[in-house]
N, C-alpha and C positions, 0 to 999 in steps of 0.2 A: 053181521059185523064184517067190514069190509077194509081188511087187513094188506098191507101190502108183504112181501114175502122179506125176511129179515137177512142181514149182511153179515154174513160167518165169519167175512175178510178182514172186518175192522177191529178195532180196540173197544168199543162200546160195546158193554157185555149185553148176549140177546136178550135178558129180563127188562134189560133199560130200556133198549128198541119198543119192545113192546109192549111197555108201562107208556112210554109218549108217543105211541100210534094209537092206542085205546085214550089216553089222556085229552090228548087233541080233538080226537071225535066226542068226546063228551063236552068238551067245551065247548065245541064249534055247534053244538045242540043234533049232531048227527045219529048219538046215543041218547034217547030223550031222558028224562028221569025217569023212576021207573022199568026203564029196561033191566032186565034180565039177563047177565053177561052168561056165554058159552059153560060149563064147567071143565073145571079146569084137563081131565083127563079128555074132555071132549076138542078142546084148541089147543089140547098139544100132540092127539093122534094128527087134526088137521092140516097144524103147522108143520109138522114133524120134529118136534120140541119135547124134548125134556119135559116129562110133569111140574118138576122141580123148578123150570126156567118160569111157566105159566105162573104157577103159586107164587116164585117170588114179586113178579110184575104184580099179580092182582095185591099181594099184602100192601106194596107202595102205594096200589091208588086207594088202598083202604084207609092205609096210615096218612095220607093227601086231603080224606073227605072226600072222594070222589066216588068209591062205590060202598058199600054196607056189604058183610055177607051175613047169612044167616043158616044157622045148622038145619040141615034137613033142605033146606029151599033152594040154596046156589048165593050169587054176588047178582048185585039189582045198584045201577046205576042211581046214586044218591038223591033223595029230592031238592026242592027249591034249585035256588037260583046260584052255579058255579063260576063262584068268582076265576077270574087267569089270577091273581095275585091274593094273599092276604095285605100285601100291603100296599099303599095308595103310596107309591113314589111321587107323583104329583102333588099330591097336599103339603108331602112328609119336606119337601126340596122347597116349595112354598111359605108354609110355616118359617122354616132356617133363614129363608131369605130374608126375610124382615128385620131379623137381628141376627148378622150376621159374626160366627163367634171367632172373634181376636185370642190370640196366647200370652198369658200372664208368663211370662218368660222367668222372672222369679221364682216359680217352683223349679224350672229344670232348672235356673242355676244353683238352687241350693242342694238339689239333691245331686248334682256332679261336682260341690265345692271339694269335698273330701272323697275324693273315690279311694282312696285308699293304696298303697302299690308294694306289691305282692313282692316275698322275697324270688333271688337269683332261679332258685330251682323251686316256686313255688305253683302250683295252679290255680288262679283264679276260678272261681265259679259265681262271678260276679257280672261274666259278658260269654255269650257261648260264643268262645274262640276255636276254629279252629286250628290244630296243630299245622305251623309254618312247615315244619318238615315234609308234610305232606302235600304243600300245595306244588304243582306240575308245572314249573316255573320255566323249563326247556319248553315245553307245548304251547306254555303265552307267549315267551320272547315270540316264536314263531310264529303263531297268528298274528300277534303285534306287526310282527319285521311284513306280514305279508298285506295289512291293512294297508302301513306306512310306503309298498309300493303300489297300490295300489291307483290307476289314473284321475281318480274322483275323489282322491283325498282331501282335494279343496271343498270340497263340499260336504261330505263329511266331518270335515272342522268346523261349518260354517253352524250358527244357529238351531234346532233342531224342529223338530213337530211339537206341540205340546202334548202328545199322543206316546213320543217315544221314538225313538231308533224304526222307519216301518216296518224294514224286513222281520227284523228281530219280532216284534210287534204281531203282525198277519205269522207267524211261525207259529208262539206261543196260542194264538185263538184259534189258529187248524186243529193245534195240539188239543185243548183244551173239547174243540168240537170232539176230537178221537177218541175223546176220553169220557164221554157222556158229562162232560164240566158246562158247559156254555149250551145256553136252551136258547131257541127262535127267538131273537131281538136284543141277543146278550152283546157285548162290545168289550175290550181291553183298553190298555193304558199301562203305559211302562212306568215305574216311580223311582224314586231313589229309595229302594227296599219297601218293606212292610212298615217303620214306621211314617214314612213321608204320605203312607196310604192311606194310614190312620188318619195321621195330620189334615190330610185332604178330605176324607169322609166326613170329622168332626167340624170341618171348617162348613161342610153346605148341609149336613145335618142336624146340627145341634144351635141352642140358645144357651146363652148363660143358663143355671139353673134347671136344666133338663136330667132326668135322670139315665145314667146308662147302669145295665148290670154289668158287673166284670167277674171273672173267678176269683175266688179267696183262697190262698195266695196267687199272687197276680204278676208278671212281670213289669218291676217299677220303671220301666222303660214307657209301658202302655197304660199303670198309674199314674203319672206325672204328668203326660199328656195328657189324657183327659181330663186330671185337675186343672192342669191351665188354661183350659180352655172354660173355666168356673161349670164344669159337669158335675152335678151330685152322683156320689160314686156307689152304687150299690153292690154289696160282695156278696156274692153266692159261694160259701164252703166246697171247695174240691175233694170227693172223697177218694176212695181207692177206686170205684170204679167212673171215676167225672164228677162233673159238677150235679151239686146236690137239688135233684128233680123235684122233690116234693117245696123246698123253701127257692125253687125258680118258678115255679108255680105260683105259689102267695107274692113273691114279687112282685111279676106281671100282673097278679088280680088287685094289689093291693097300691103300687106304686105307679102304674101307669109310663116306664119307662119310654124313651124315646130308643134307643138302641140293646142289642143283645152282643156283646163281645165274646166270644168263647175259640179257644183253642184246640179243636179236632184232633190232632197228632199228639203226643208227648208235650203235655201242657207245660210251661215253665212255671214254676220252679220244680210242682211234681212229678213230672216225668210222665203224667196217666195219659191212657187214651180214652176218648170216648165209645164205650160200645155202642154197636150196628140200635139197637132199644133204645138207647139215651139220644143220639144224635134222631130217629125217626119221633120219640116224646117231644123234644127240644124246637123241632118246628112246627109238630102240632099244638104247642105252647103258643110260638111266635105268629103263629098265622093264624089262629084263633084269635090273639090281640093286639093283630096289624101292627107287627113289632118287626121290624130288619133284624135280621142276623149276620154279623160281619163275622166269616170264619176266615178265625187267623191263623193261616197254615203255613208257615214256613220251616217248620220240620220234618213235614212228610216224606222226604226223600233217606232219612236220619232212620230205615227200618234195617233188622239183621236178620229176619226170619219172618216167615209167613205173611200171606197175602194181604197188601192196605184193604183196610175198610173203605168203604165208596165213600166220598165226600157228602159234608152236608149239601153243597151244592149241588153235587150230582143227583142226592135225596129229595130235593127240594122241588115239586111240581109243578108251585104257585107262586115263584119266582119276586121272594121273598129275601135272597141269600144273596149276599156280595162275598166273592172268594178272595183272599189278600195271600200270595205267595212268594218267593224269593230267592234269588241265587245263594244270597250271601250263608248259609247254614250249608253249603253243598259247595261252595266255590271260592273265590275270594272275597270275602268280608268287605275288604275295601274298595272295592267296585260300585256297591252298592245298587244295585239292579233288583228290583221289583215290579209287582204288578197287580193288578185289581179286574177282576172278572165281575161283569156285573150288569144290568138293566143298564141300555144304551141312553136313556133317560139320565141315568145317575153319572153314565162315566161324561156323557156331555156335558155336564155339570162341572164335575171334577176337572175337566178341560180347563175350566175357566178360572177355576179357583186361584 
């Protein structure tokens, strides 16, 4: 096996390096089926790696389908035929096309007729606001005042990319490459937050009548939307520790969903996260039944203690996962800036929407 030597310097943790330099030789058929991978004490004397670093790369390409291990024997490159994707973007973006899905607007009006309004000193827990007192209002006049002299200001007023803001844009996808988020042929797009992301997902992937699963309890933000756009809603129960594995299971075997929505960080309303087991179950679910998983991450930055768990996107080998994240839970709400990491296939799409 012919390893290139791993990068200490970067943010991409070395198990992930080299879970997708062994990933890619399997694909690429350079690891046949069959093979017989190194064990693990044996390619972490060579790399000069951690045992710990090896073990965790190999359990990903295990929990991927990519290699099998076996007690007493070692890890042996899986047989048949490995797909790059559980799921066929092309069919999935094909399908939608044909009937393409319009917003019955009458659900979102009704569920915002009565929003309700909170007394003087009351807190809502109805919209995750953050506290005005805290936003760093001296530090935007200043960027502002220094955009506003800025020589290209004309142009920067002028109509945009349908892509987004570029710098801004090529920033977030270096970023996202740093961070093991964005795999070979992934692509971004700026949105007006996480739900216009939704909005746009639901508009090139879905038909009337299509089923999505959502969590149970769900935020009615990303209820309401997919009601309107006439999706049959399937709720999966949120327990304490995430959404409920075994009735996500009969779902998918039983419903045939078109989309998987779930909340990775501090799900709303519950607050849970998904552990490192539930998120690596959750796409051998969805890639077992060529199923998208859109993880809706915009709280991830909302930690107070110990290290985030990798994203489902970062977990995800078979590039199966669209990532949907956002300023607004970290910055000013009313800006409205978000974004969507995702098969360049799908964000071209999104372009167009």
């Amino acid at each position: 096996m012919d390893l290139q030597p791993l990068n200490h310097r970067v943010e991409v943790p070395l198990y992930r390096q080299l879970f997708e330099q062994i990933a890619e030789q399997i694909r690429s058929g350079k690891l046949p089926a069959g093979e017989r991978l190194p064990a693990t004490r044996e390619l972490a004397g060579s790399l000069g790696l951690n045992r710990a670093t090896v073990s965790a790369a190999y359990e990903l390409l295990e929990s991927g389908g990519l290699i099998s291990g076996h007690v007493g024997r070692g890890s042996f490159v899986s047989g048949g035929r490995i797909a790059r994707s559980g799921v066929d973007w092309q069919a999935h973006l094909a399908r939608a096309e044909e009937g393409l899905v319009g917003r019955d607007n009458s659900v979102l009006a009704n569920a915002a007729a009565n929003p309700g309004t909170p007394g003087k000193h009351a807190i809502s827990f109805a919209v995750s606001r953050p506290a005005e007192s805290l936003f760093p209002l001296e530090d935007f006049r200043a960027a502002c005042a220094a955009v506003l002299a800025r020589s290209d200001l004309r142009e920067i007023l002028q109509l945009g990319s349908p892509s987004g803001f570029e710098p801004l844009r090529r920033f977030l996808l270096e970023n996202a490459r740093r961070e093991g988020l964005a795999q070979a042929g992934d692509d971004l797009i700026i949105t007006n937050g996480c739900q216009q992301a939704l909005d746009l997902i639901g508009r090139v992937l879905l038909r009337p009548g299509d089923s999505v699963v959502l969590e149970d309890p769900v935020h009615s933000g990303l209820q309401n939307l997919m009601a309107g756009m006439g999706a049959r809603l399937l709720g999966v129960p949120v327990e304490a520790d995430g959404i409920d594995l075994t009735l996500l299971r009969r779902a998918l075997e039983r419903e045939r969903p078109r989309l998987i929505v779930v909340t990775s960080n501090f799900q709303n309303p519950t607050g849970t996260t998904l552990p490192l087991h539930s998120r690596q179950a959750v796409l051998e679910m969805a890639r077992t039944a060529g199923v998208p998983v859109i993880e809706n991450d915009p709280y991830v930055e909302l930690r107070y203690h110990g290290a985030p768990l990798p994203a489902l996107k970062q977990l995800d080998g078979f590039g199966g996962t669209v990532l949907l994240r956002s300023f607004s839970k970290v910055s000013f709400p009313g800006l409205r800036v978000g974004w969507v990491l995702g098969p360049k296939l799908l964000i071209d799409r999104l372009r167009q929407a």
